[in-house]
Backbone as numpy.savetxt, mean C-alpha at the origin, in Angstrom:
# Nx Ny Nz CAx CAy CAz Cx Cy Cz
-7.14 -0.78 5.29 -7.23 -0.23 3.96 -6.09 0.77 3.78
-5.17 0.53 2.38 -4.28 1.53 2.64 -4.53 2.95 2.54
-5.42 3.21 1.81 -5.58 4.76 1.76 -6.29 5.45 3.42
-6.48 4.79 3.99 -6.68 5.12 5.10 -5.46 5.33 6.00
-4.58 4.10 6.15 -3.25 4.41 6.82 -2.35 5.43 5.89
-2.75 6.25 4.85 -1.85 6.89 4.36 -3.16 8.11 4.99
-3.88 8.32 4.75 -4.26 9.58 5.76 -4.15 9.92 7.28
-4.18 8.35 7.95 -4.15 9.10 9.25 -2.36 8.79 9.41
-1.62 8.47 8.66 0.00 8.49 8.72 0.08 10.34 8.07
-0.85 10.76 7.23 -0.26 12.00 7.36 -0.55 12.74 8.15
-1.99 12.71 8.97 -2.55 13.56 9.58 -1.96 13.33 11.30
-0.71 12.34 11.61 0.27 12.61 12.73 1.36 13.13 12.20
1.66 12.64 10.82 3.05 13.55 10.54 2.72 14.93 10.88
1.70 15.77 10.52 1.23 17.19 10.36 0.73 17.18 12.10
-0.06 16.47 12.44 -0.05 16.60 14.49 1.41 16.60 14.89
2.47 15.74 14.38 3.57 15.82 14.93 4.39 17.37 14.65
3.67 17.54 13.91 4.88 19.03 13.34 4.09 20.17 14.24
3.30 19.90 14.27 2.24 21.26 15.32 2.50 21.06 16.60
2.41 20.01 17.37 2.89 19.79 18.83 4.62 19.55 18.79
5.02 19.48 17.64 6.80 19.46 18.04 6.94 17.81 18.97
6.34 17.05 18.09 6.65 15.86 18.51 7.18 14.78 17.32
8.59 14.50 17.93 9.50 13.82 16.71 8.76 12.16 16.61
8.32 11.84 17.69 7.98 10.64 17.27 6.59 10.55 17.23
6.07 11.05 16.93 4.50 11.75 16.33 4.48 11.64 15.05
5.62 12.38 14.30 5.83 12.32 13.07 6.52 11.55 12.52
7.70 10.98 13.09 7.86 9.35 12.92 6.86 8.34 12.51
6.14 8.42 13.56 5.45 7.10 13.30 4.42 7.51 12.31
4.03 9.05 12.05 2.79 9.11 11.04 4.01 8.90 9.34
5.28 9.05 9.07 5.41 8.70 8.40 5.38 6.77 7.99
5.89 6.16 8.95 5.77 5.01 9.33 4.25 4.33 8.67
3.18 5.07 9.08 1.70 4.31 8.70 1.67 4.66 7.32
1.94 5.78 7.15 2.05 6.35 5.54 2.39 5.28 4.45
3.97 5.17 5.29 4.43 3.90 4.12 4.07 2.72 3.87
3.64 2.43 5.34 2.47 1.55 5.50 1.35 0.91 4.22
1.04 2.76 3.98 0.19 2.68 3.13 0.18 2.03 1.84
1.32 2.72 1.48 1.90 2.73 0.35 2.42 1.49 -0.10
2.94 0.82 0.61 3.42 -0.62 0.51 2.23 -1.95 0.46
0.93 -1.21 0.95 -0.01 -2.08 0.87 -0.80 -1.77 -0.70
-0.79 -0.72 -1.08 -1.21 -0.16 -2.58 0.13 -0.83 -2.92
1.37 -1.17 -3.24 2.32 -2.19 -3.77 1.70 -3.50 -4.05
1.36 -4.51 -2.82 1.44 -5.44 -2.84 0.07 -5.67 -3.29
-0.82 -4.91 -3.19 -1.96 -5.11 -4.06 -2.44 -4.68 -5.67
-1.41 -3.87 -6.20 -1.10 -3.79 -7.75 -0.38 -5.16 -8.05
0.70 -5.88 -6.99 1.65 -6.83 -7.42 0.63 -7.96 -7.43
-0.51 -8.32 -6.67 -1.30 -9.31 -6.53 -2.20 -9.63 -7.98
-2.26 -7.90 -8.24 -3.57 -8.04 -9.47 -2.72 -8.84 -10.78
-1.58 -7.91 -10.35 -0.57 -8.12 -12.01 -0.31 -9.88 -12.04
-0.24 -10.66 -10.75 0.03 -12.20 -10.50 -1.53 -13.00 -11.04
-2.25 -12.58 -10.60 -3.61 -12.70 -10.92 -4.00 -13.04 -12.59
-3.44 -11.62 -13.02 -3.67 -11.23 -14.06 -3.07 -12.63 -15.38
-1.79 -12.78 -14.73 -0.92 -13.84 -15.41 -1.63 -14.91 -15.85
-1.69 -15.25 -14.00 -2.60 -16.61 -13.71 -3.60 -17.08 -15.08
-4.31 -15.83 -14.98 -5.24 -16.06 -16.24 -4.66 -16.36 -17.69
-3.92 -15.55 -18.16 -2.92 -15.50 -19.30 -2.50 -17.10 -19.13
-1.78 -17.70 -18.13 -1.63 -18.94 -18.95 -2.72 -20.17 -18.75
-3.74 -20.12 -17.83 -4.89 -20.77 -17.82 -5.46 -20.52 -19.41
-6.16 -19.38 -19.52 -6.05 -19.42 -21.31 -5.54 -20.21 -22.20
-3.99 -20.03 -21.90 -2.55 -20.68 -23.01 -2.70 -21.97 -23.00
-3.21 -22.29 -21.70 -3.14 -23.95 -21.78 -4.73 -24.69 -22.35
-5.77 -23.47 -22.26 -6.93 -23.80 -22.83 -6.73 -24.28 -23.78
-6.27 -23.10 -24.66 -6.02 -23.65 -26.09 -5.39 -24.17 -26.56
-4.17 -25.22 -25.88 -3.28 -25.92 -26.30 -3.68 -27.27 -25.87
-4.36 -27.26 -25.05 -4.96 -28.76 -24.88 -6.11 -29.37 -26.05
């Protein structure tokens, strides 16, 4: 779930900054974007979805 990899991607970025560990915070930005890219591709899915319907409709009524 992305809102999950965007919390625990922040909550190593912020472990990484307290223990002074670069790739701690690396990789918590890493899950972050993670996140974020999965909230992408699931707005991009709805909006494809969304279409889908739009011309299933179009062709309802043109048949």
């Amino acid at each position: 779930m992305s809102i999950l990899d965007k919390i625990r991607g922040k909550a190593k970025q912020t472990t990484g900054q307290v223990v002074d560990d670069p790739s701690l915070r690396r990789e918590g930005r890493q899950e972050e974007r993670m996140g974020e890219t999965k909230d992408e591709l699931s707005r991009a899915q709805e909006r494809a979805e969304a279409k889908a319907g739009e011309v299933a409709d179009l062709e309802r009524k043109t048949s």
